[in-house]
C-alpha positions as CSV (number, residue, x, y, z in Angstrom):
1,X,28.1,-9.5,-4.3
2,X,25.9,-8.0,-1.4
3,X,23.8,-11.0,0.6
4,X,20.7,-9.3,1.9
5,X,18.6,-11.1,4.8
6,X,14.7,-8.9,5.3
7,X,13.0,-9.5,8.3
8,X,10.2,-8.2,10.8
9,X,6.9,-8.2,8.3
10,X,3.8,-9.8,9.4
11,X,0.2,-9.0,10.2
12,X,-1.0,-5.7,11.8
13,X,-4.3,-4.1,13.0
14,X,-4.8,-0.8,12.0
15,X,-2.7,1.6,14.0
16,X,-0.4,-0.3,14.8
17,X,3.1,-0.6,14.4
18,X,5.7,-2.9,12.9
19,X,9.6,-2.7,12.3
20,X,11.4,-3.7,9.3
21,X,15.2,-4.8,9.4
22,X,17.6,-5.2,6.3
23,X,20.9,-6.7,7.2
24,X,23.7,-7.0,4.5
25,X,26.9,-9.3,4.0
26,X,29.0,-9.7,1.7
27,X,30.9,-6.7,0.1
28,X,29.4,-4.5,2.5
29,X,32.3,-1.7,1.9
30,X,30.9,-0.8,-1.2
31,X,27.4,-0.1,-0.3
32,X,25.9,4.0,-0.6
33,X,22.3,4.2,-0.3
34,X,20.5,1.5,1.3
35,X,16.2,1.6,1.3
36,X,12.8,-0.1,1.2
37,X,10.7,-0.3,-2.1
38,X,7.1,-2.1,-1.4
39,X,4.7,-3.1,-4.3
40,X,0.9,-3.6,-3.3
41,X,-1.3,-6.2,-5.3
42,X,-1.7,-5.0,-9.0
43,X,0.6,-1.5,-8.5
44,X,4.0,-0.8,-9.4
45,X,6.7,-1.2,-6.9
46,X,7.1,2.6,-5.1
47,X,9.7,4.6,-2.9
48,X,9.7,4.0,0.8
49,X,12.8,5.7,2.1
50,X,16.1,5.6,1.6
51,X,19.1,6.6,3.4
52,X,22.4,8.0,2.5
53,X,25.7,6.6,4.0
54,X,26.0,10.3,5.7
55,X,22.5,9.8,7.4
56,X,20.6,11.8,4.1
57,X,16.8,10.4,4.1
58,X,14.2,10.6,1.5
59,X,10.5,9.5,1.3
60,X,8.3,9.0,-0.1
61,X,5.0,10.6,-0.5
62,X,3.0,11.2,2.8
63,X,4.9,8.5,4.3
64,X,7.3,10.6,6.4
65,X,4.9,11.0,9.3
66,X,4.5,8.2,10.0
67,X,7.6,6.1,8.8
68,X,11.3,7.0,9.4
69,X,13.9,5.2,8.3
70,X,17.8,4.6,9.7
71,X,20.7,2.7,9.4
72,X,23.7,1.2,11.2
73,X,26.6,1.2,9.3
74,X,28.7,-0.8,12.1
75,X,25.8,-3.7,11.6
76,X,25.1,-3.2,7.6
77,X,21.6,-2.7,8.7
78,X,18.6,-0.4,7.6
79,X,15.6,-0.4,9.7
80,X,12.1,1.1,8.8
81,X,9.9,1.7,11.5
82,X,6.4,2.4,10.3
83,X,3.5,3.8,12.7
84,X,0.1,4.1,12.6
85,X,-0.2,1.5,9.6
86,X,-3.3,1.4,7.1
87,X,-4.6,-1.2,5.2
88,X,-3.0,0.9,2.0
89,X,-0.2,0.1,3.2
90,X,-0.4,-3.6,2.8
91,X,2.3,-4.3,0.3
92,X,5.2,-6.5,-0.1
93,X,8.2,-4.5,1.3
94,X,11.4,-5.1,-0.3
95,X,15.0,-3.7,1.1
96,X,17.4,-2.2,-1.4
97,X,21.1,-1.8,-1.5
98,X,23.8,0.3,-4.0
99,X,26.7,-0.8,-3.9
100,X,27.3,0.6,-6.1
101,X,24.8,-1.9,-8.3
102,X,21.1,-2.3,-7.0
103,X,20.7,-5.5,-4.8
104,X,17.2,-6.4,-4.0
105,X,16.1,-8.5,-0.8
106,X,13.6,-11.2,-1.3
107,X,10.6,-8.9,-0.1
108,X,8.8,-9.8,3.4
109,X,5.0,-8.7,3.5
110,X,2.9,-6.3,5.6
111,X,-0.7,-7.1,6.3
112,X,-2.9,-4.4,7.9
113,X,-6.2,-5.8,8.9
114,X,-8.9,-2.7,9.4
């Protein structure tokens, strides 16, 4: 099992920024990719980024300008740092873990306010 603790969403103006943190326990030797999903009001839940155990990143659509994603492996923490926020972006970000099954955290949400 892979204990997953989310923190660091909140409310935002637009423009601003806001930093996202994922940190695992558990059987933390196991885990590949790690990433953040987020699922807006009424849409289906959608790729953020995810990053490899080698450092490999993937986002998702138009989001690499202004998002980037990283990990410590020494901590078992993903970060997602996300700039110049828009009120489409207001979603309920959820971190995810393979290792090698999918482990979801409980989802901490991100207001933009225009």
């Amino acid at each position: 099992q892979v204990r997953l603790v989310e923190s660091g969403g909140g409310l935002v103006q637009a423009g601003g920024s806001l930093r996202l943190s994922c940190a695992a326990s558990g059987r933390v030797f196991l885990i590949n990719d790690m990433g953040w999903y987020r699922q807006a009001p009424g849409k289906q839940r959608e790729l953020v980024a995810v990053v490899s155990k080698i450092g490999r990143t993937t986002y998702g659509d138009s989001l690499k300008d202004r998002f980037t994603i990283s990990r410590d492996n020494a901590k078992n923490t993903v970060y997602l740092q996300m700039n110049s926020l828009q009120p489409e972006d207001t979603a309920v970000y959820y971190c995810n873990i393979r290792a090698p099954l999918d482990y979801w955290g409980q989802g901490t949400q991100v207001t933009v306010s225009s």
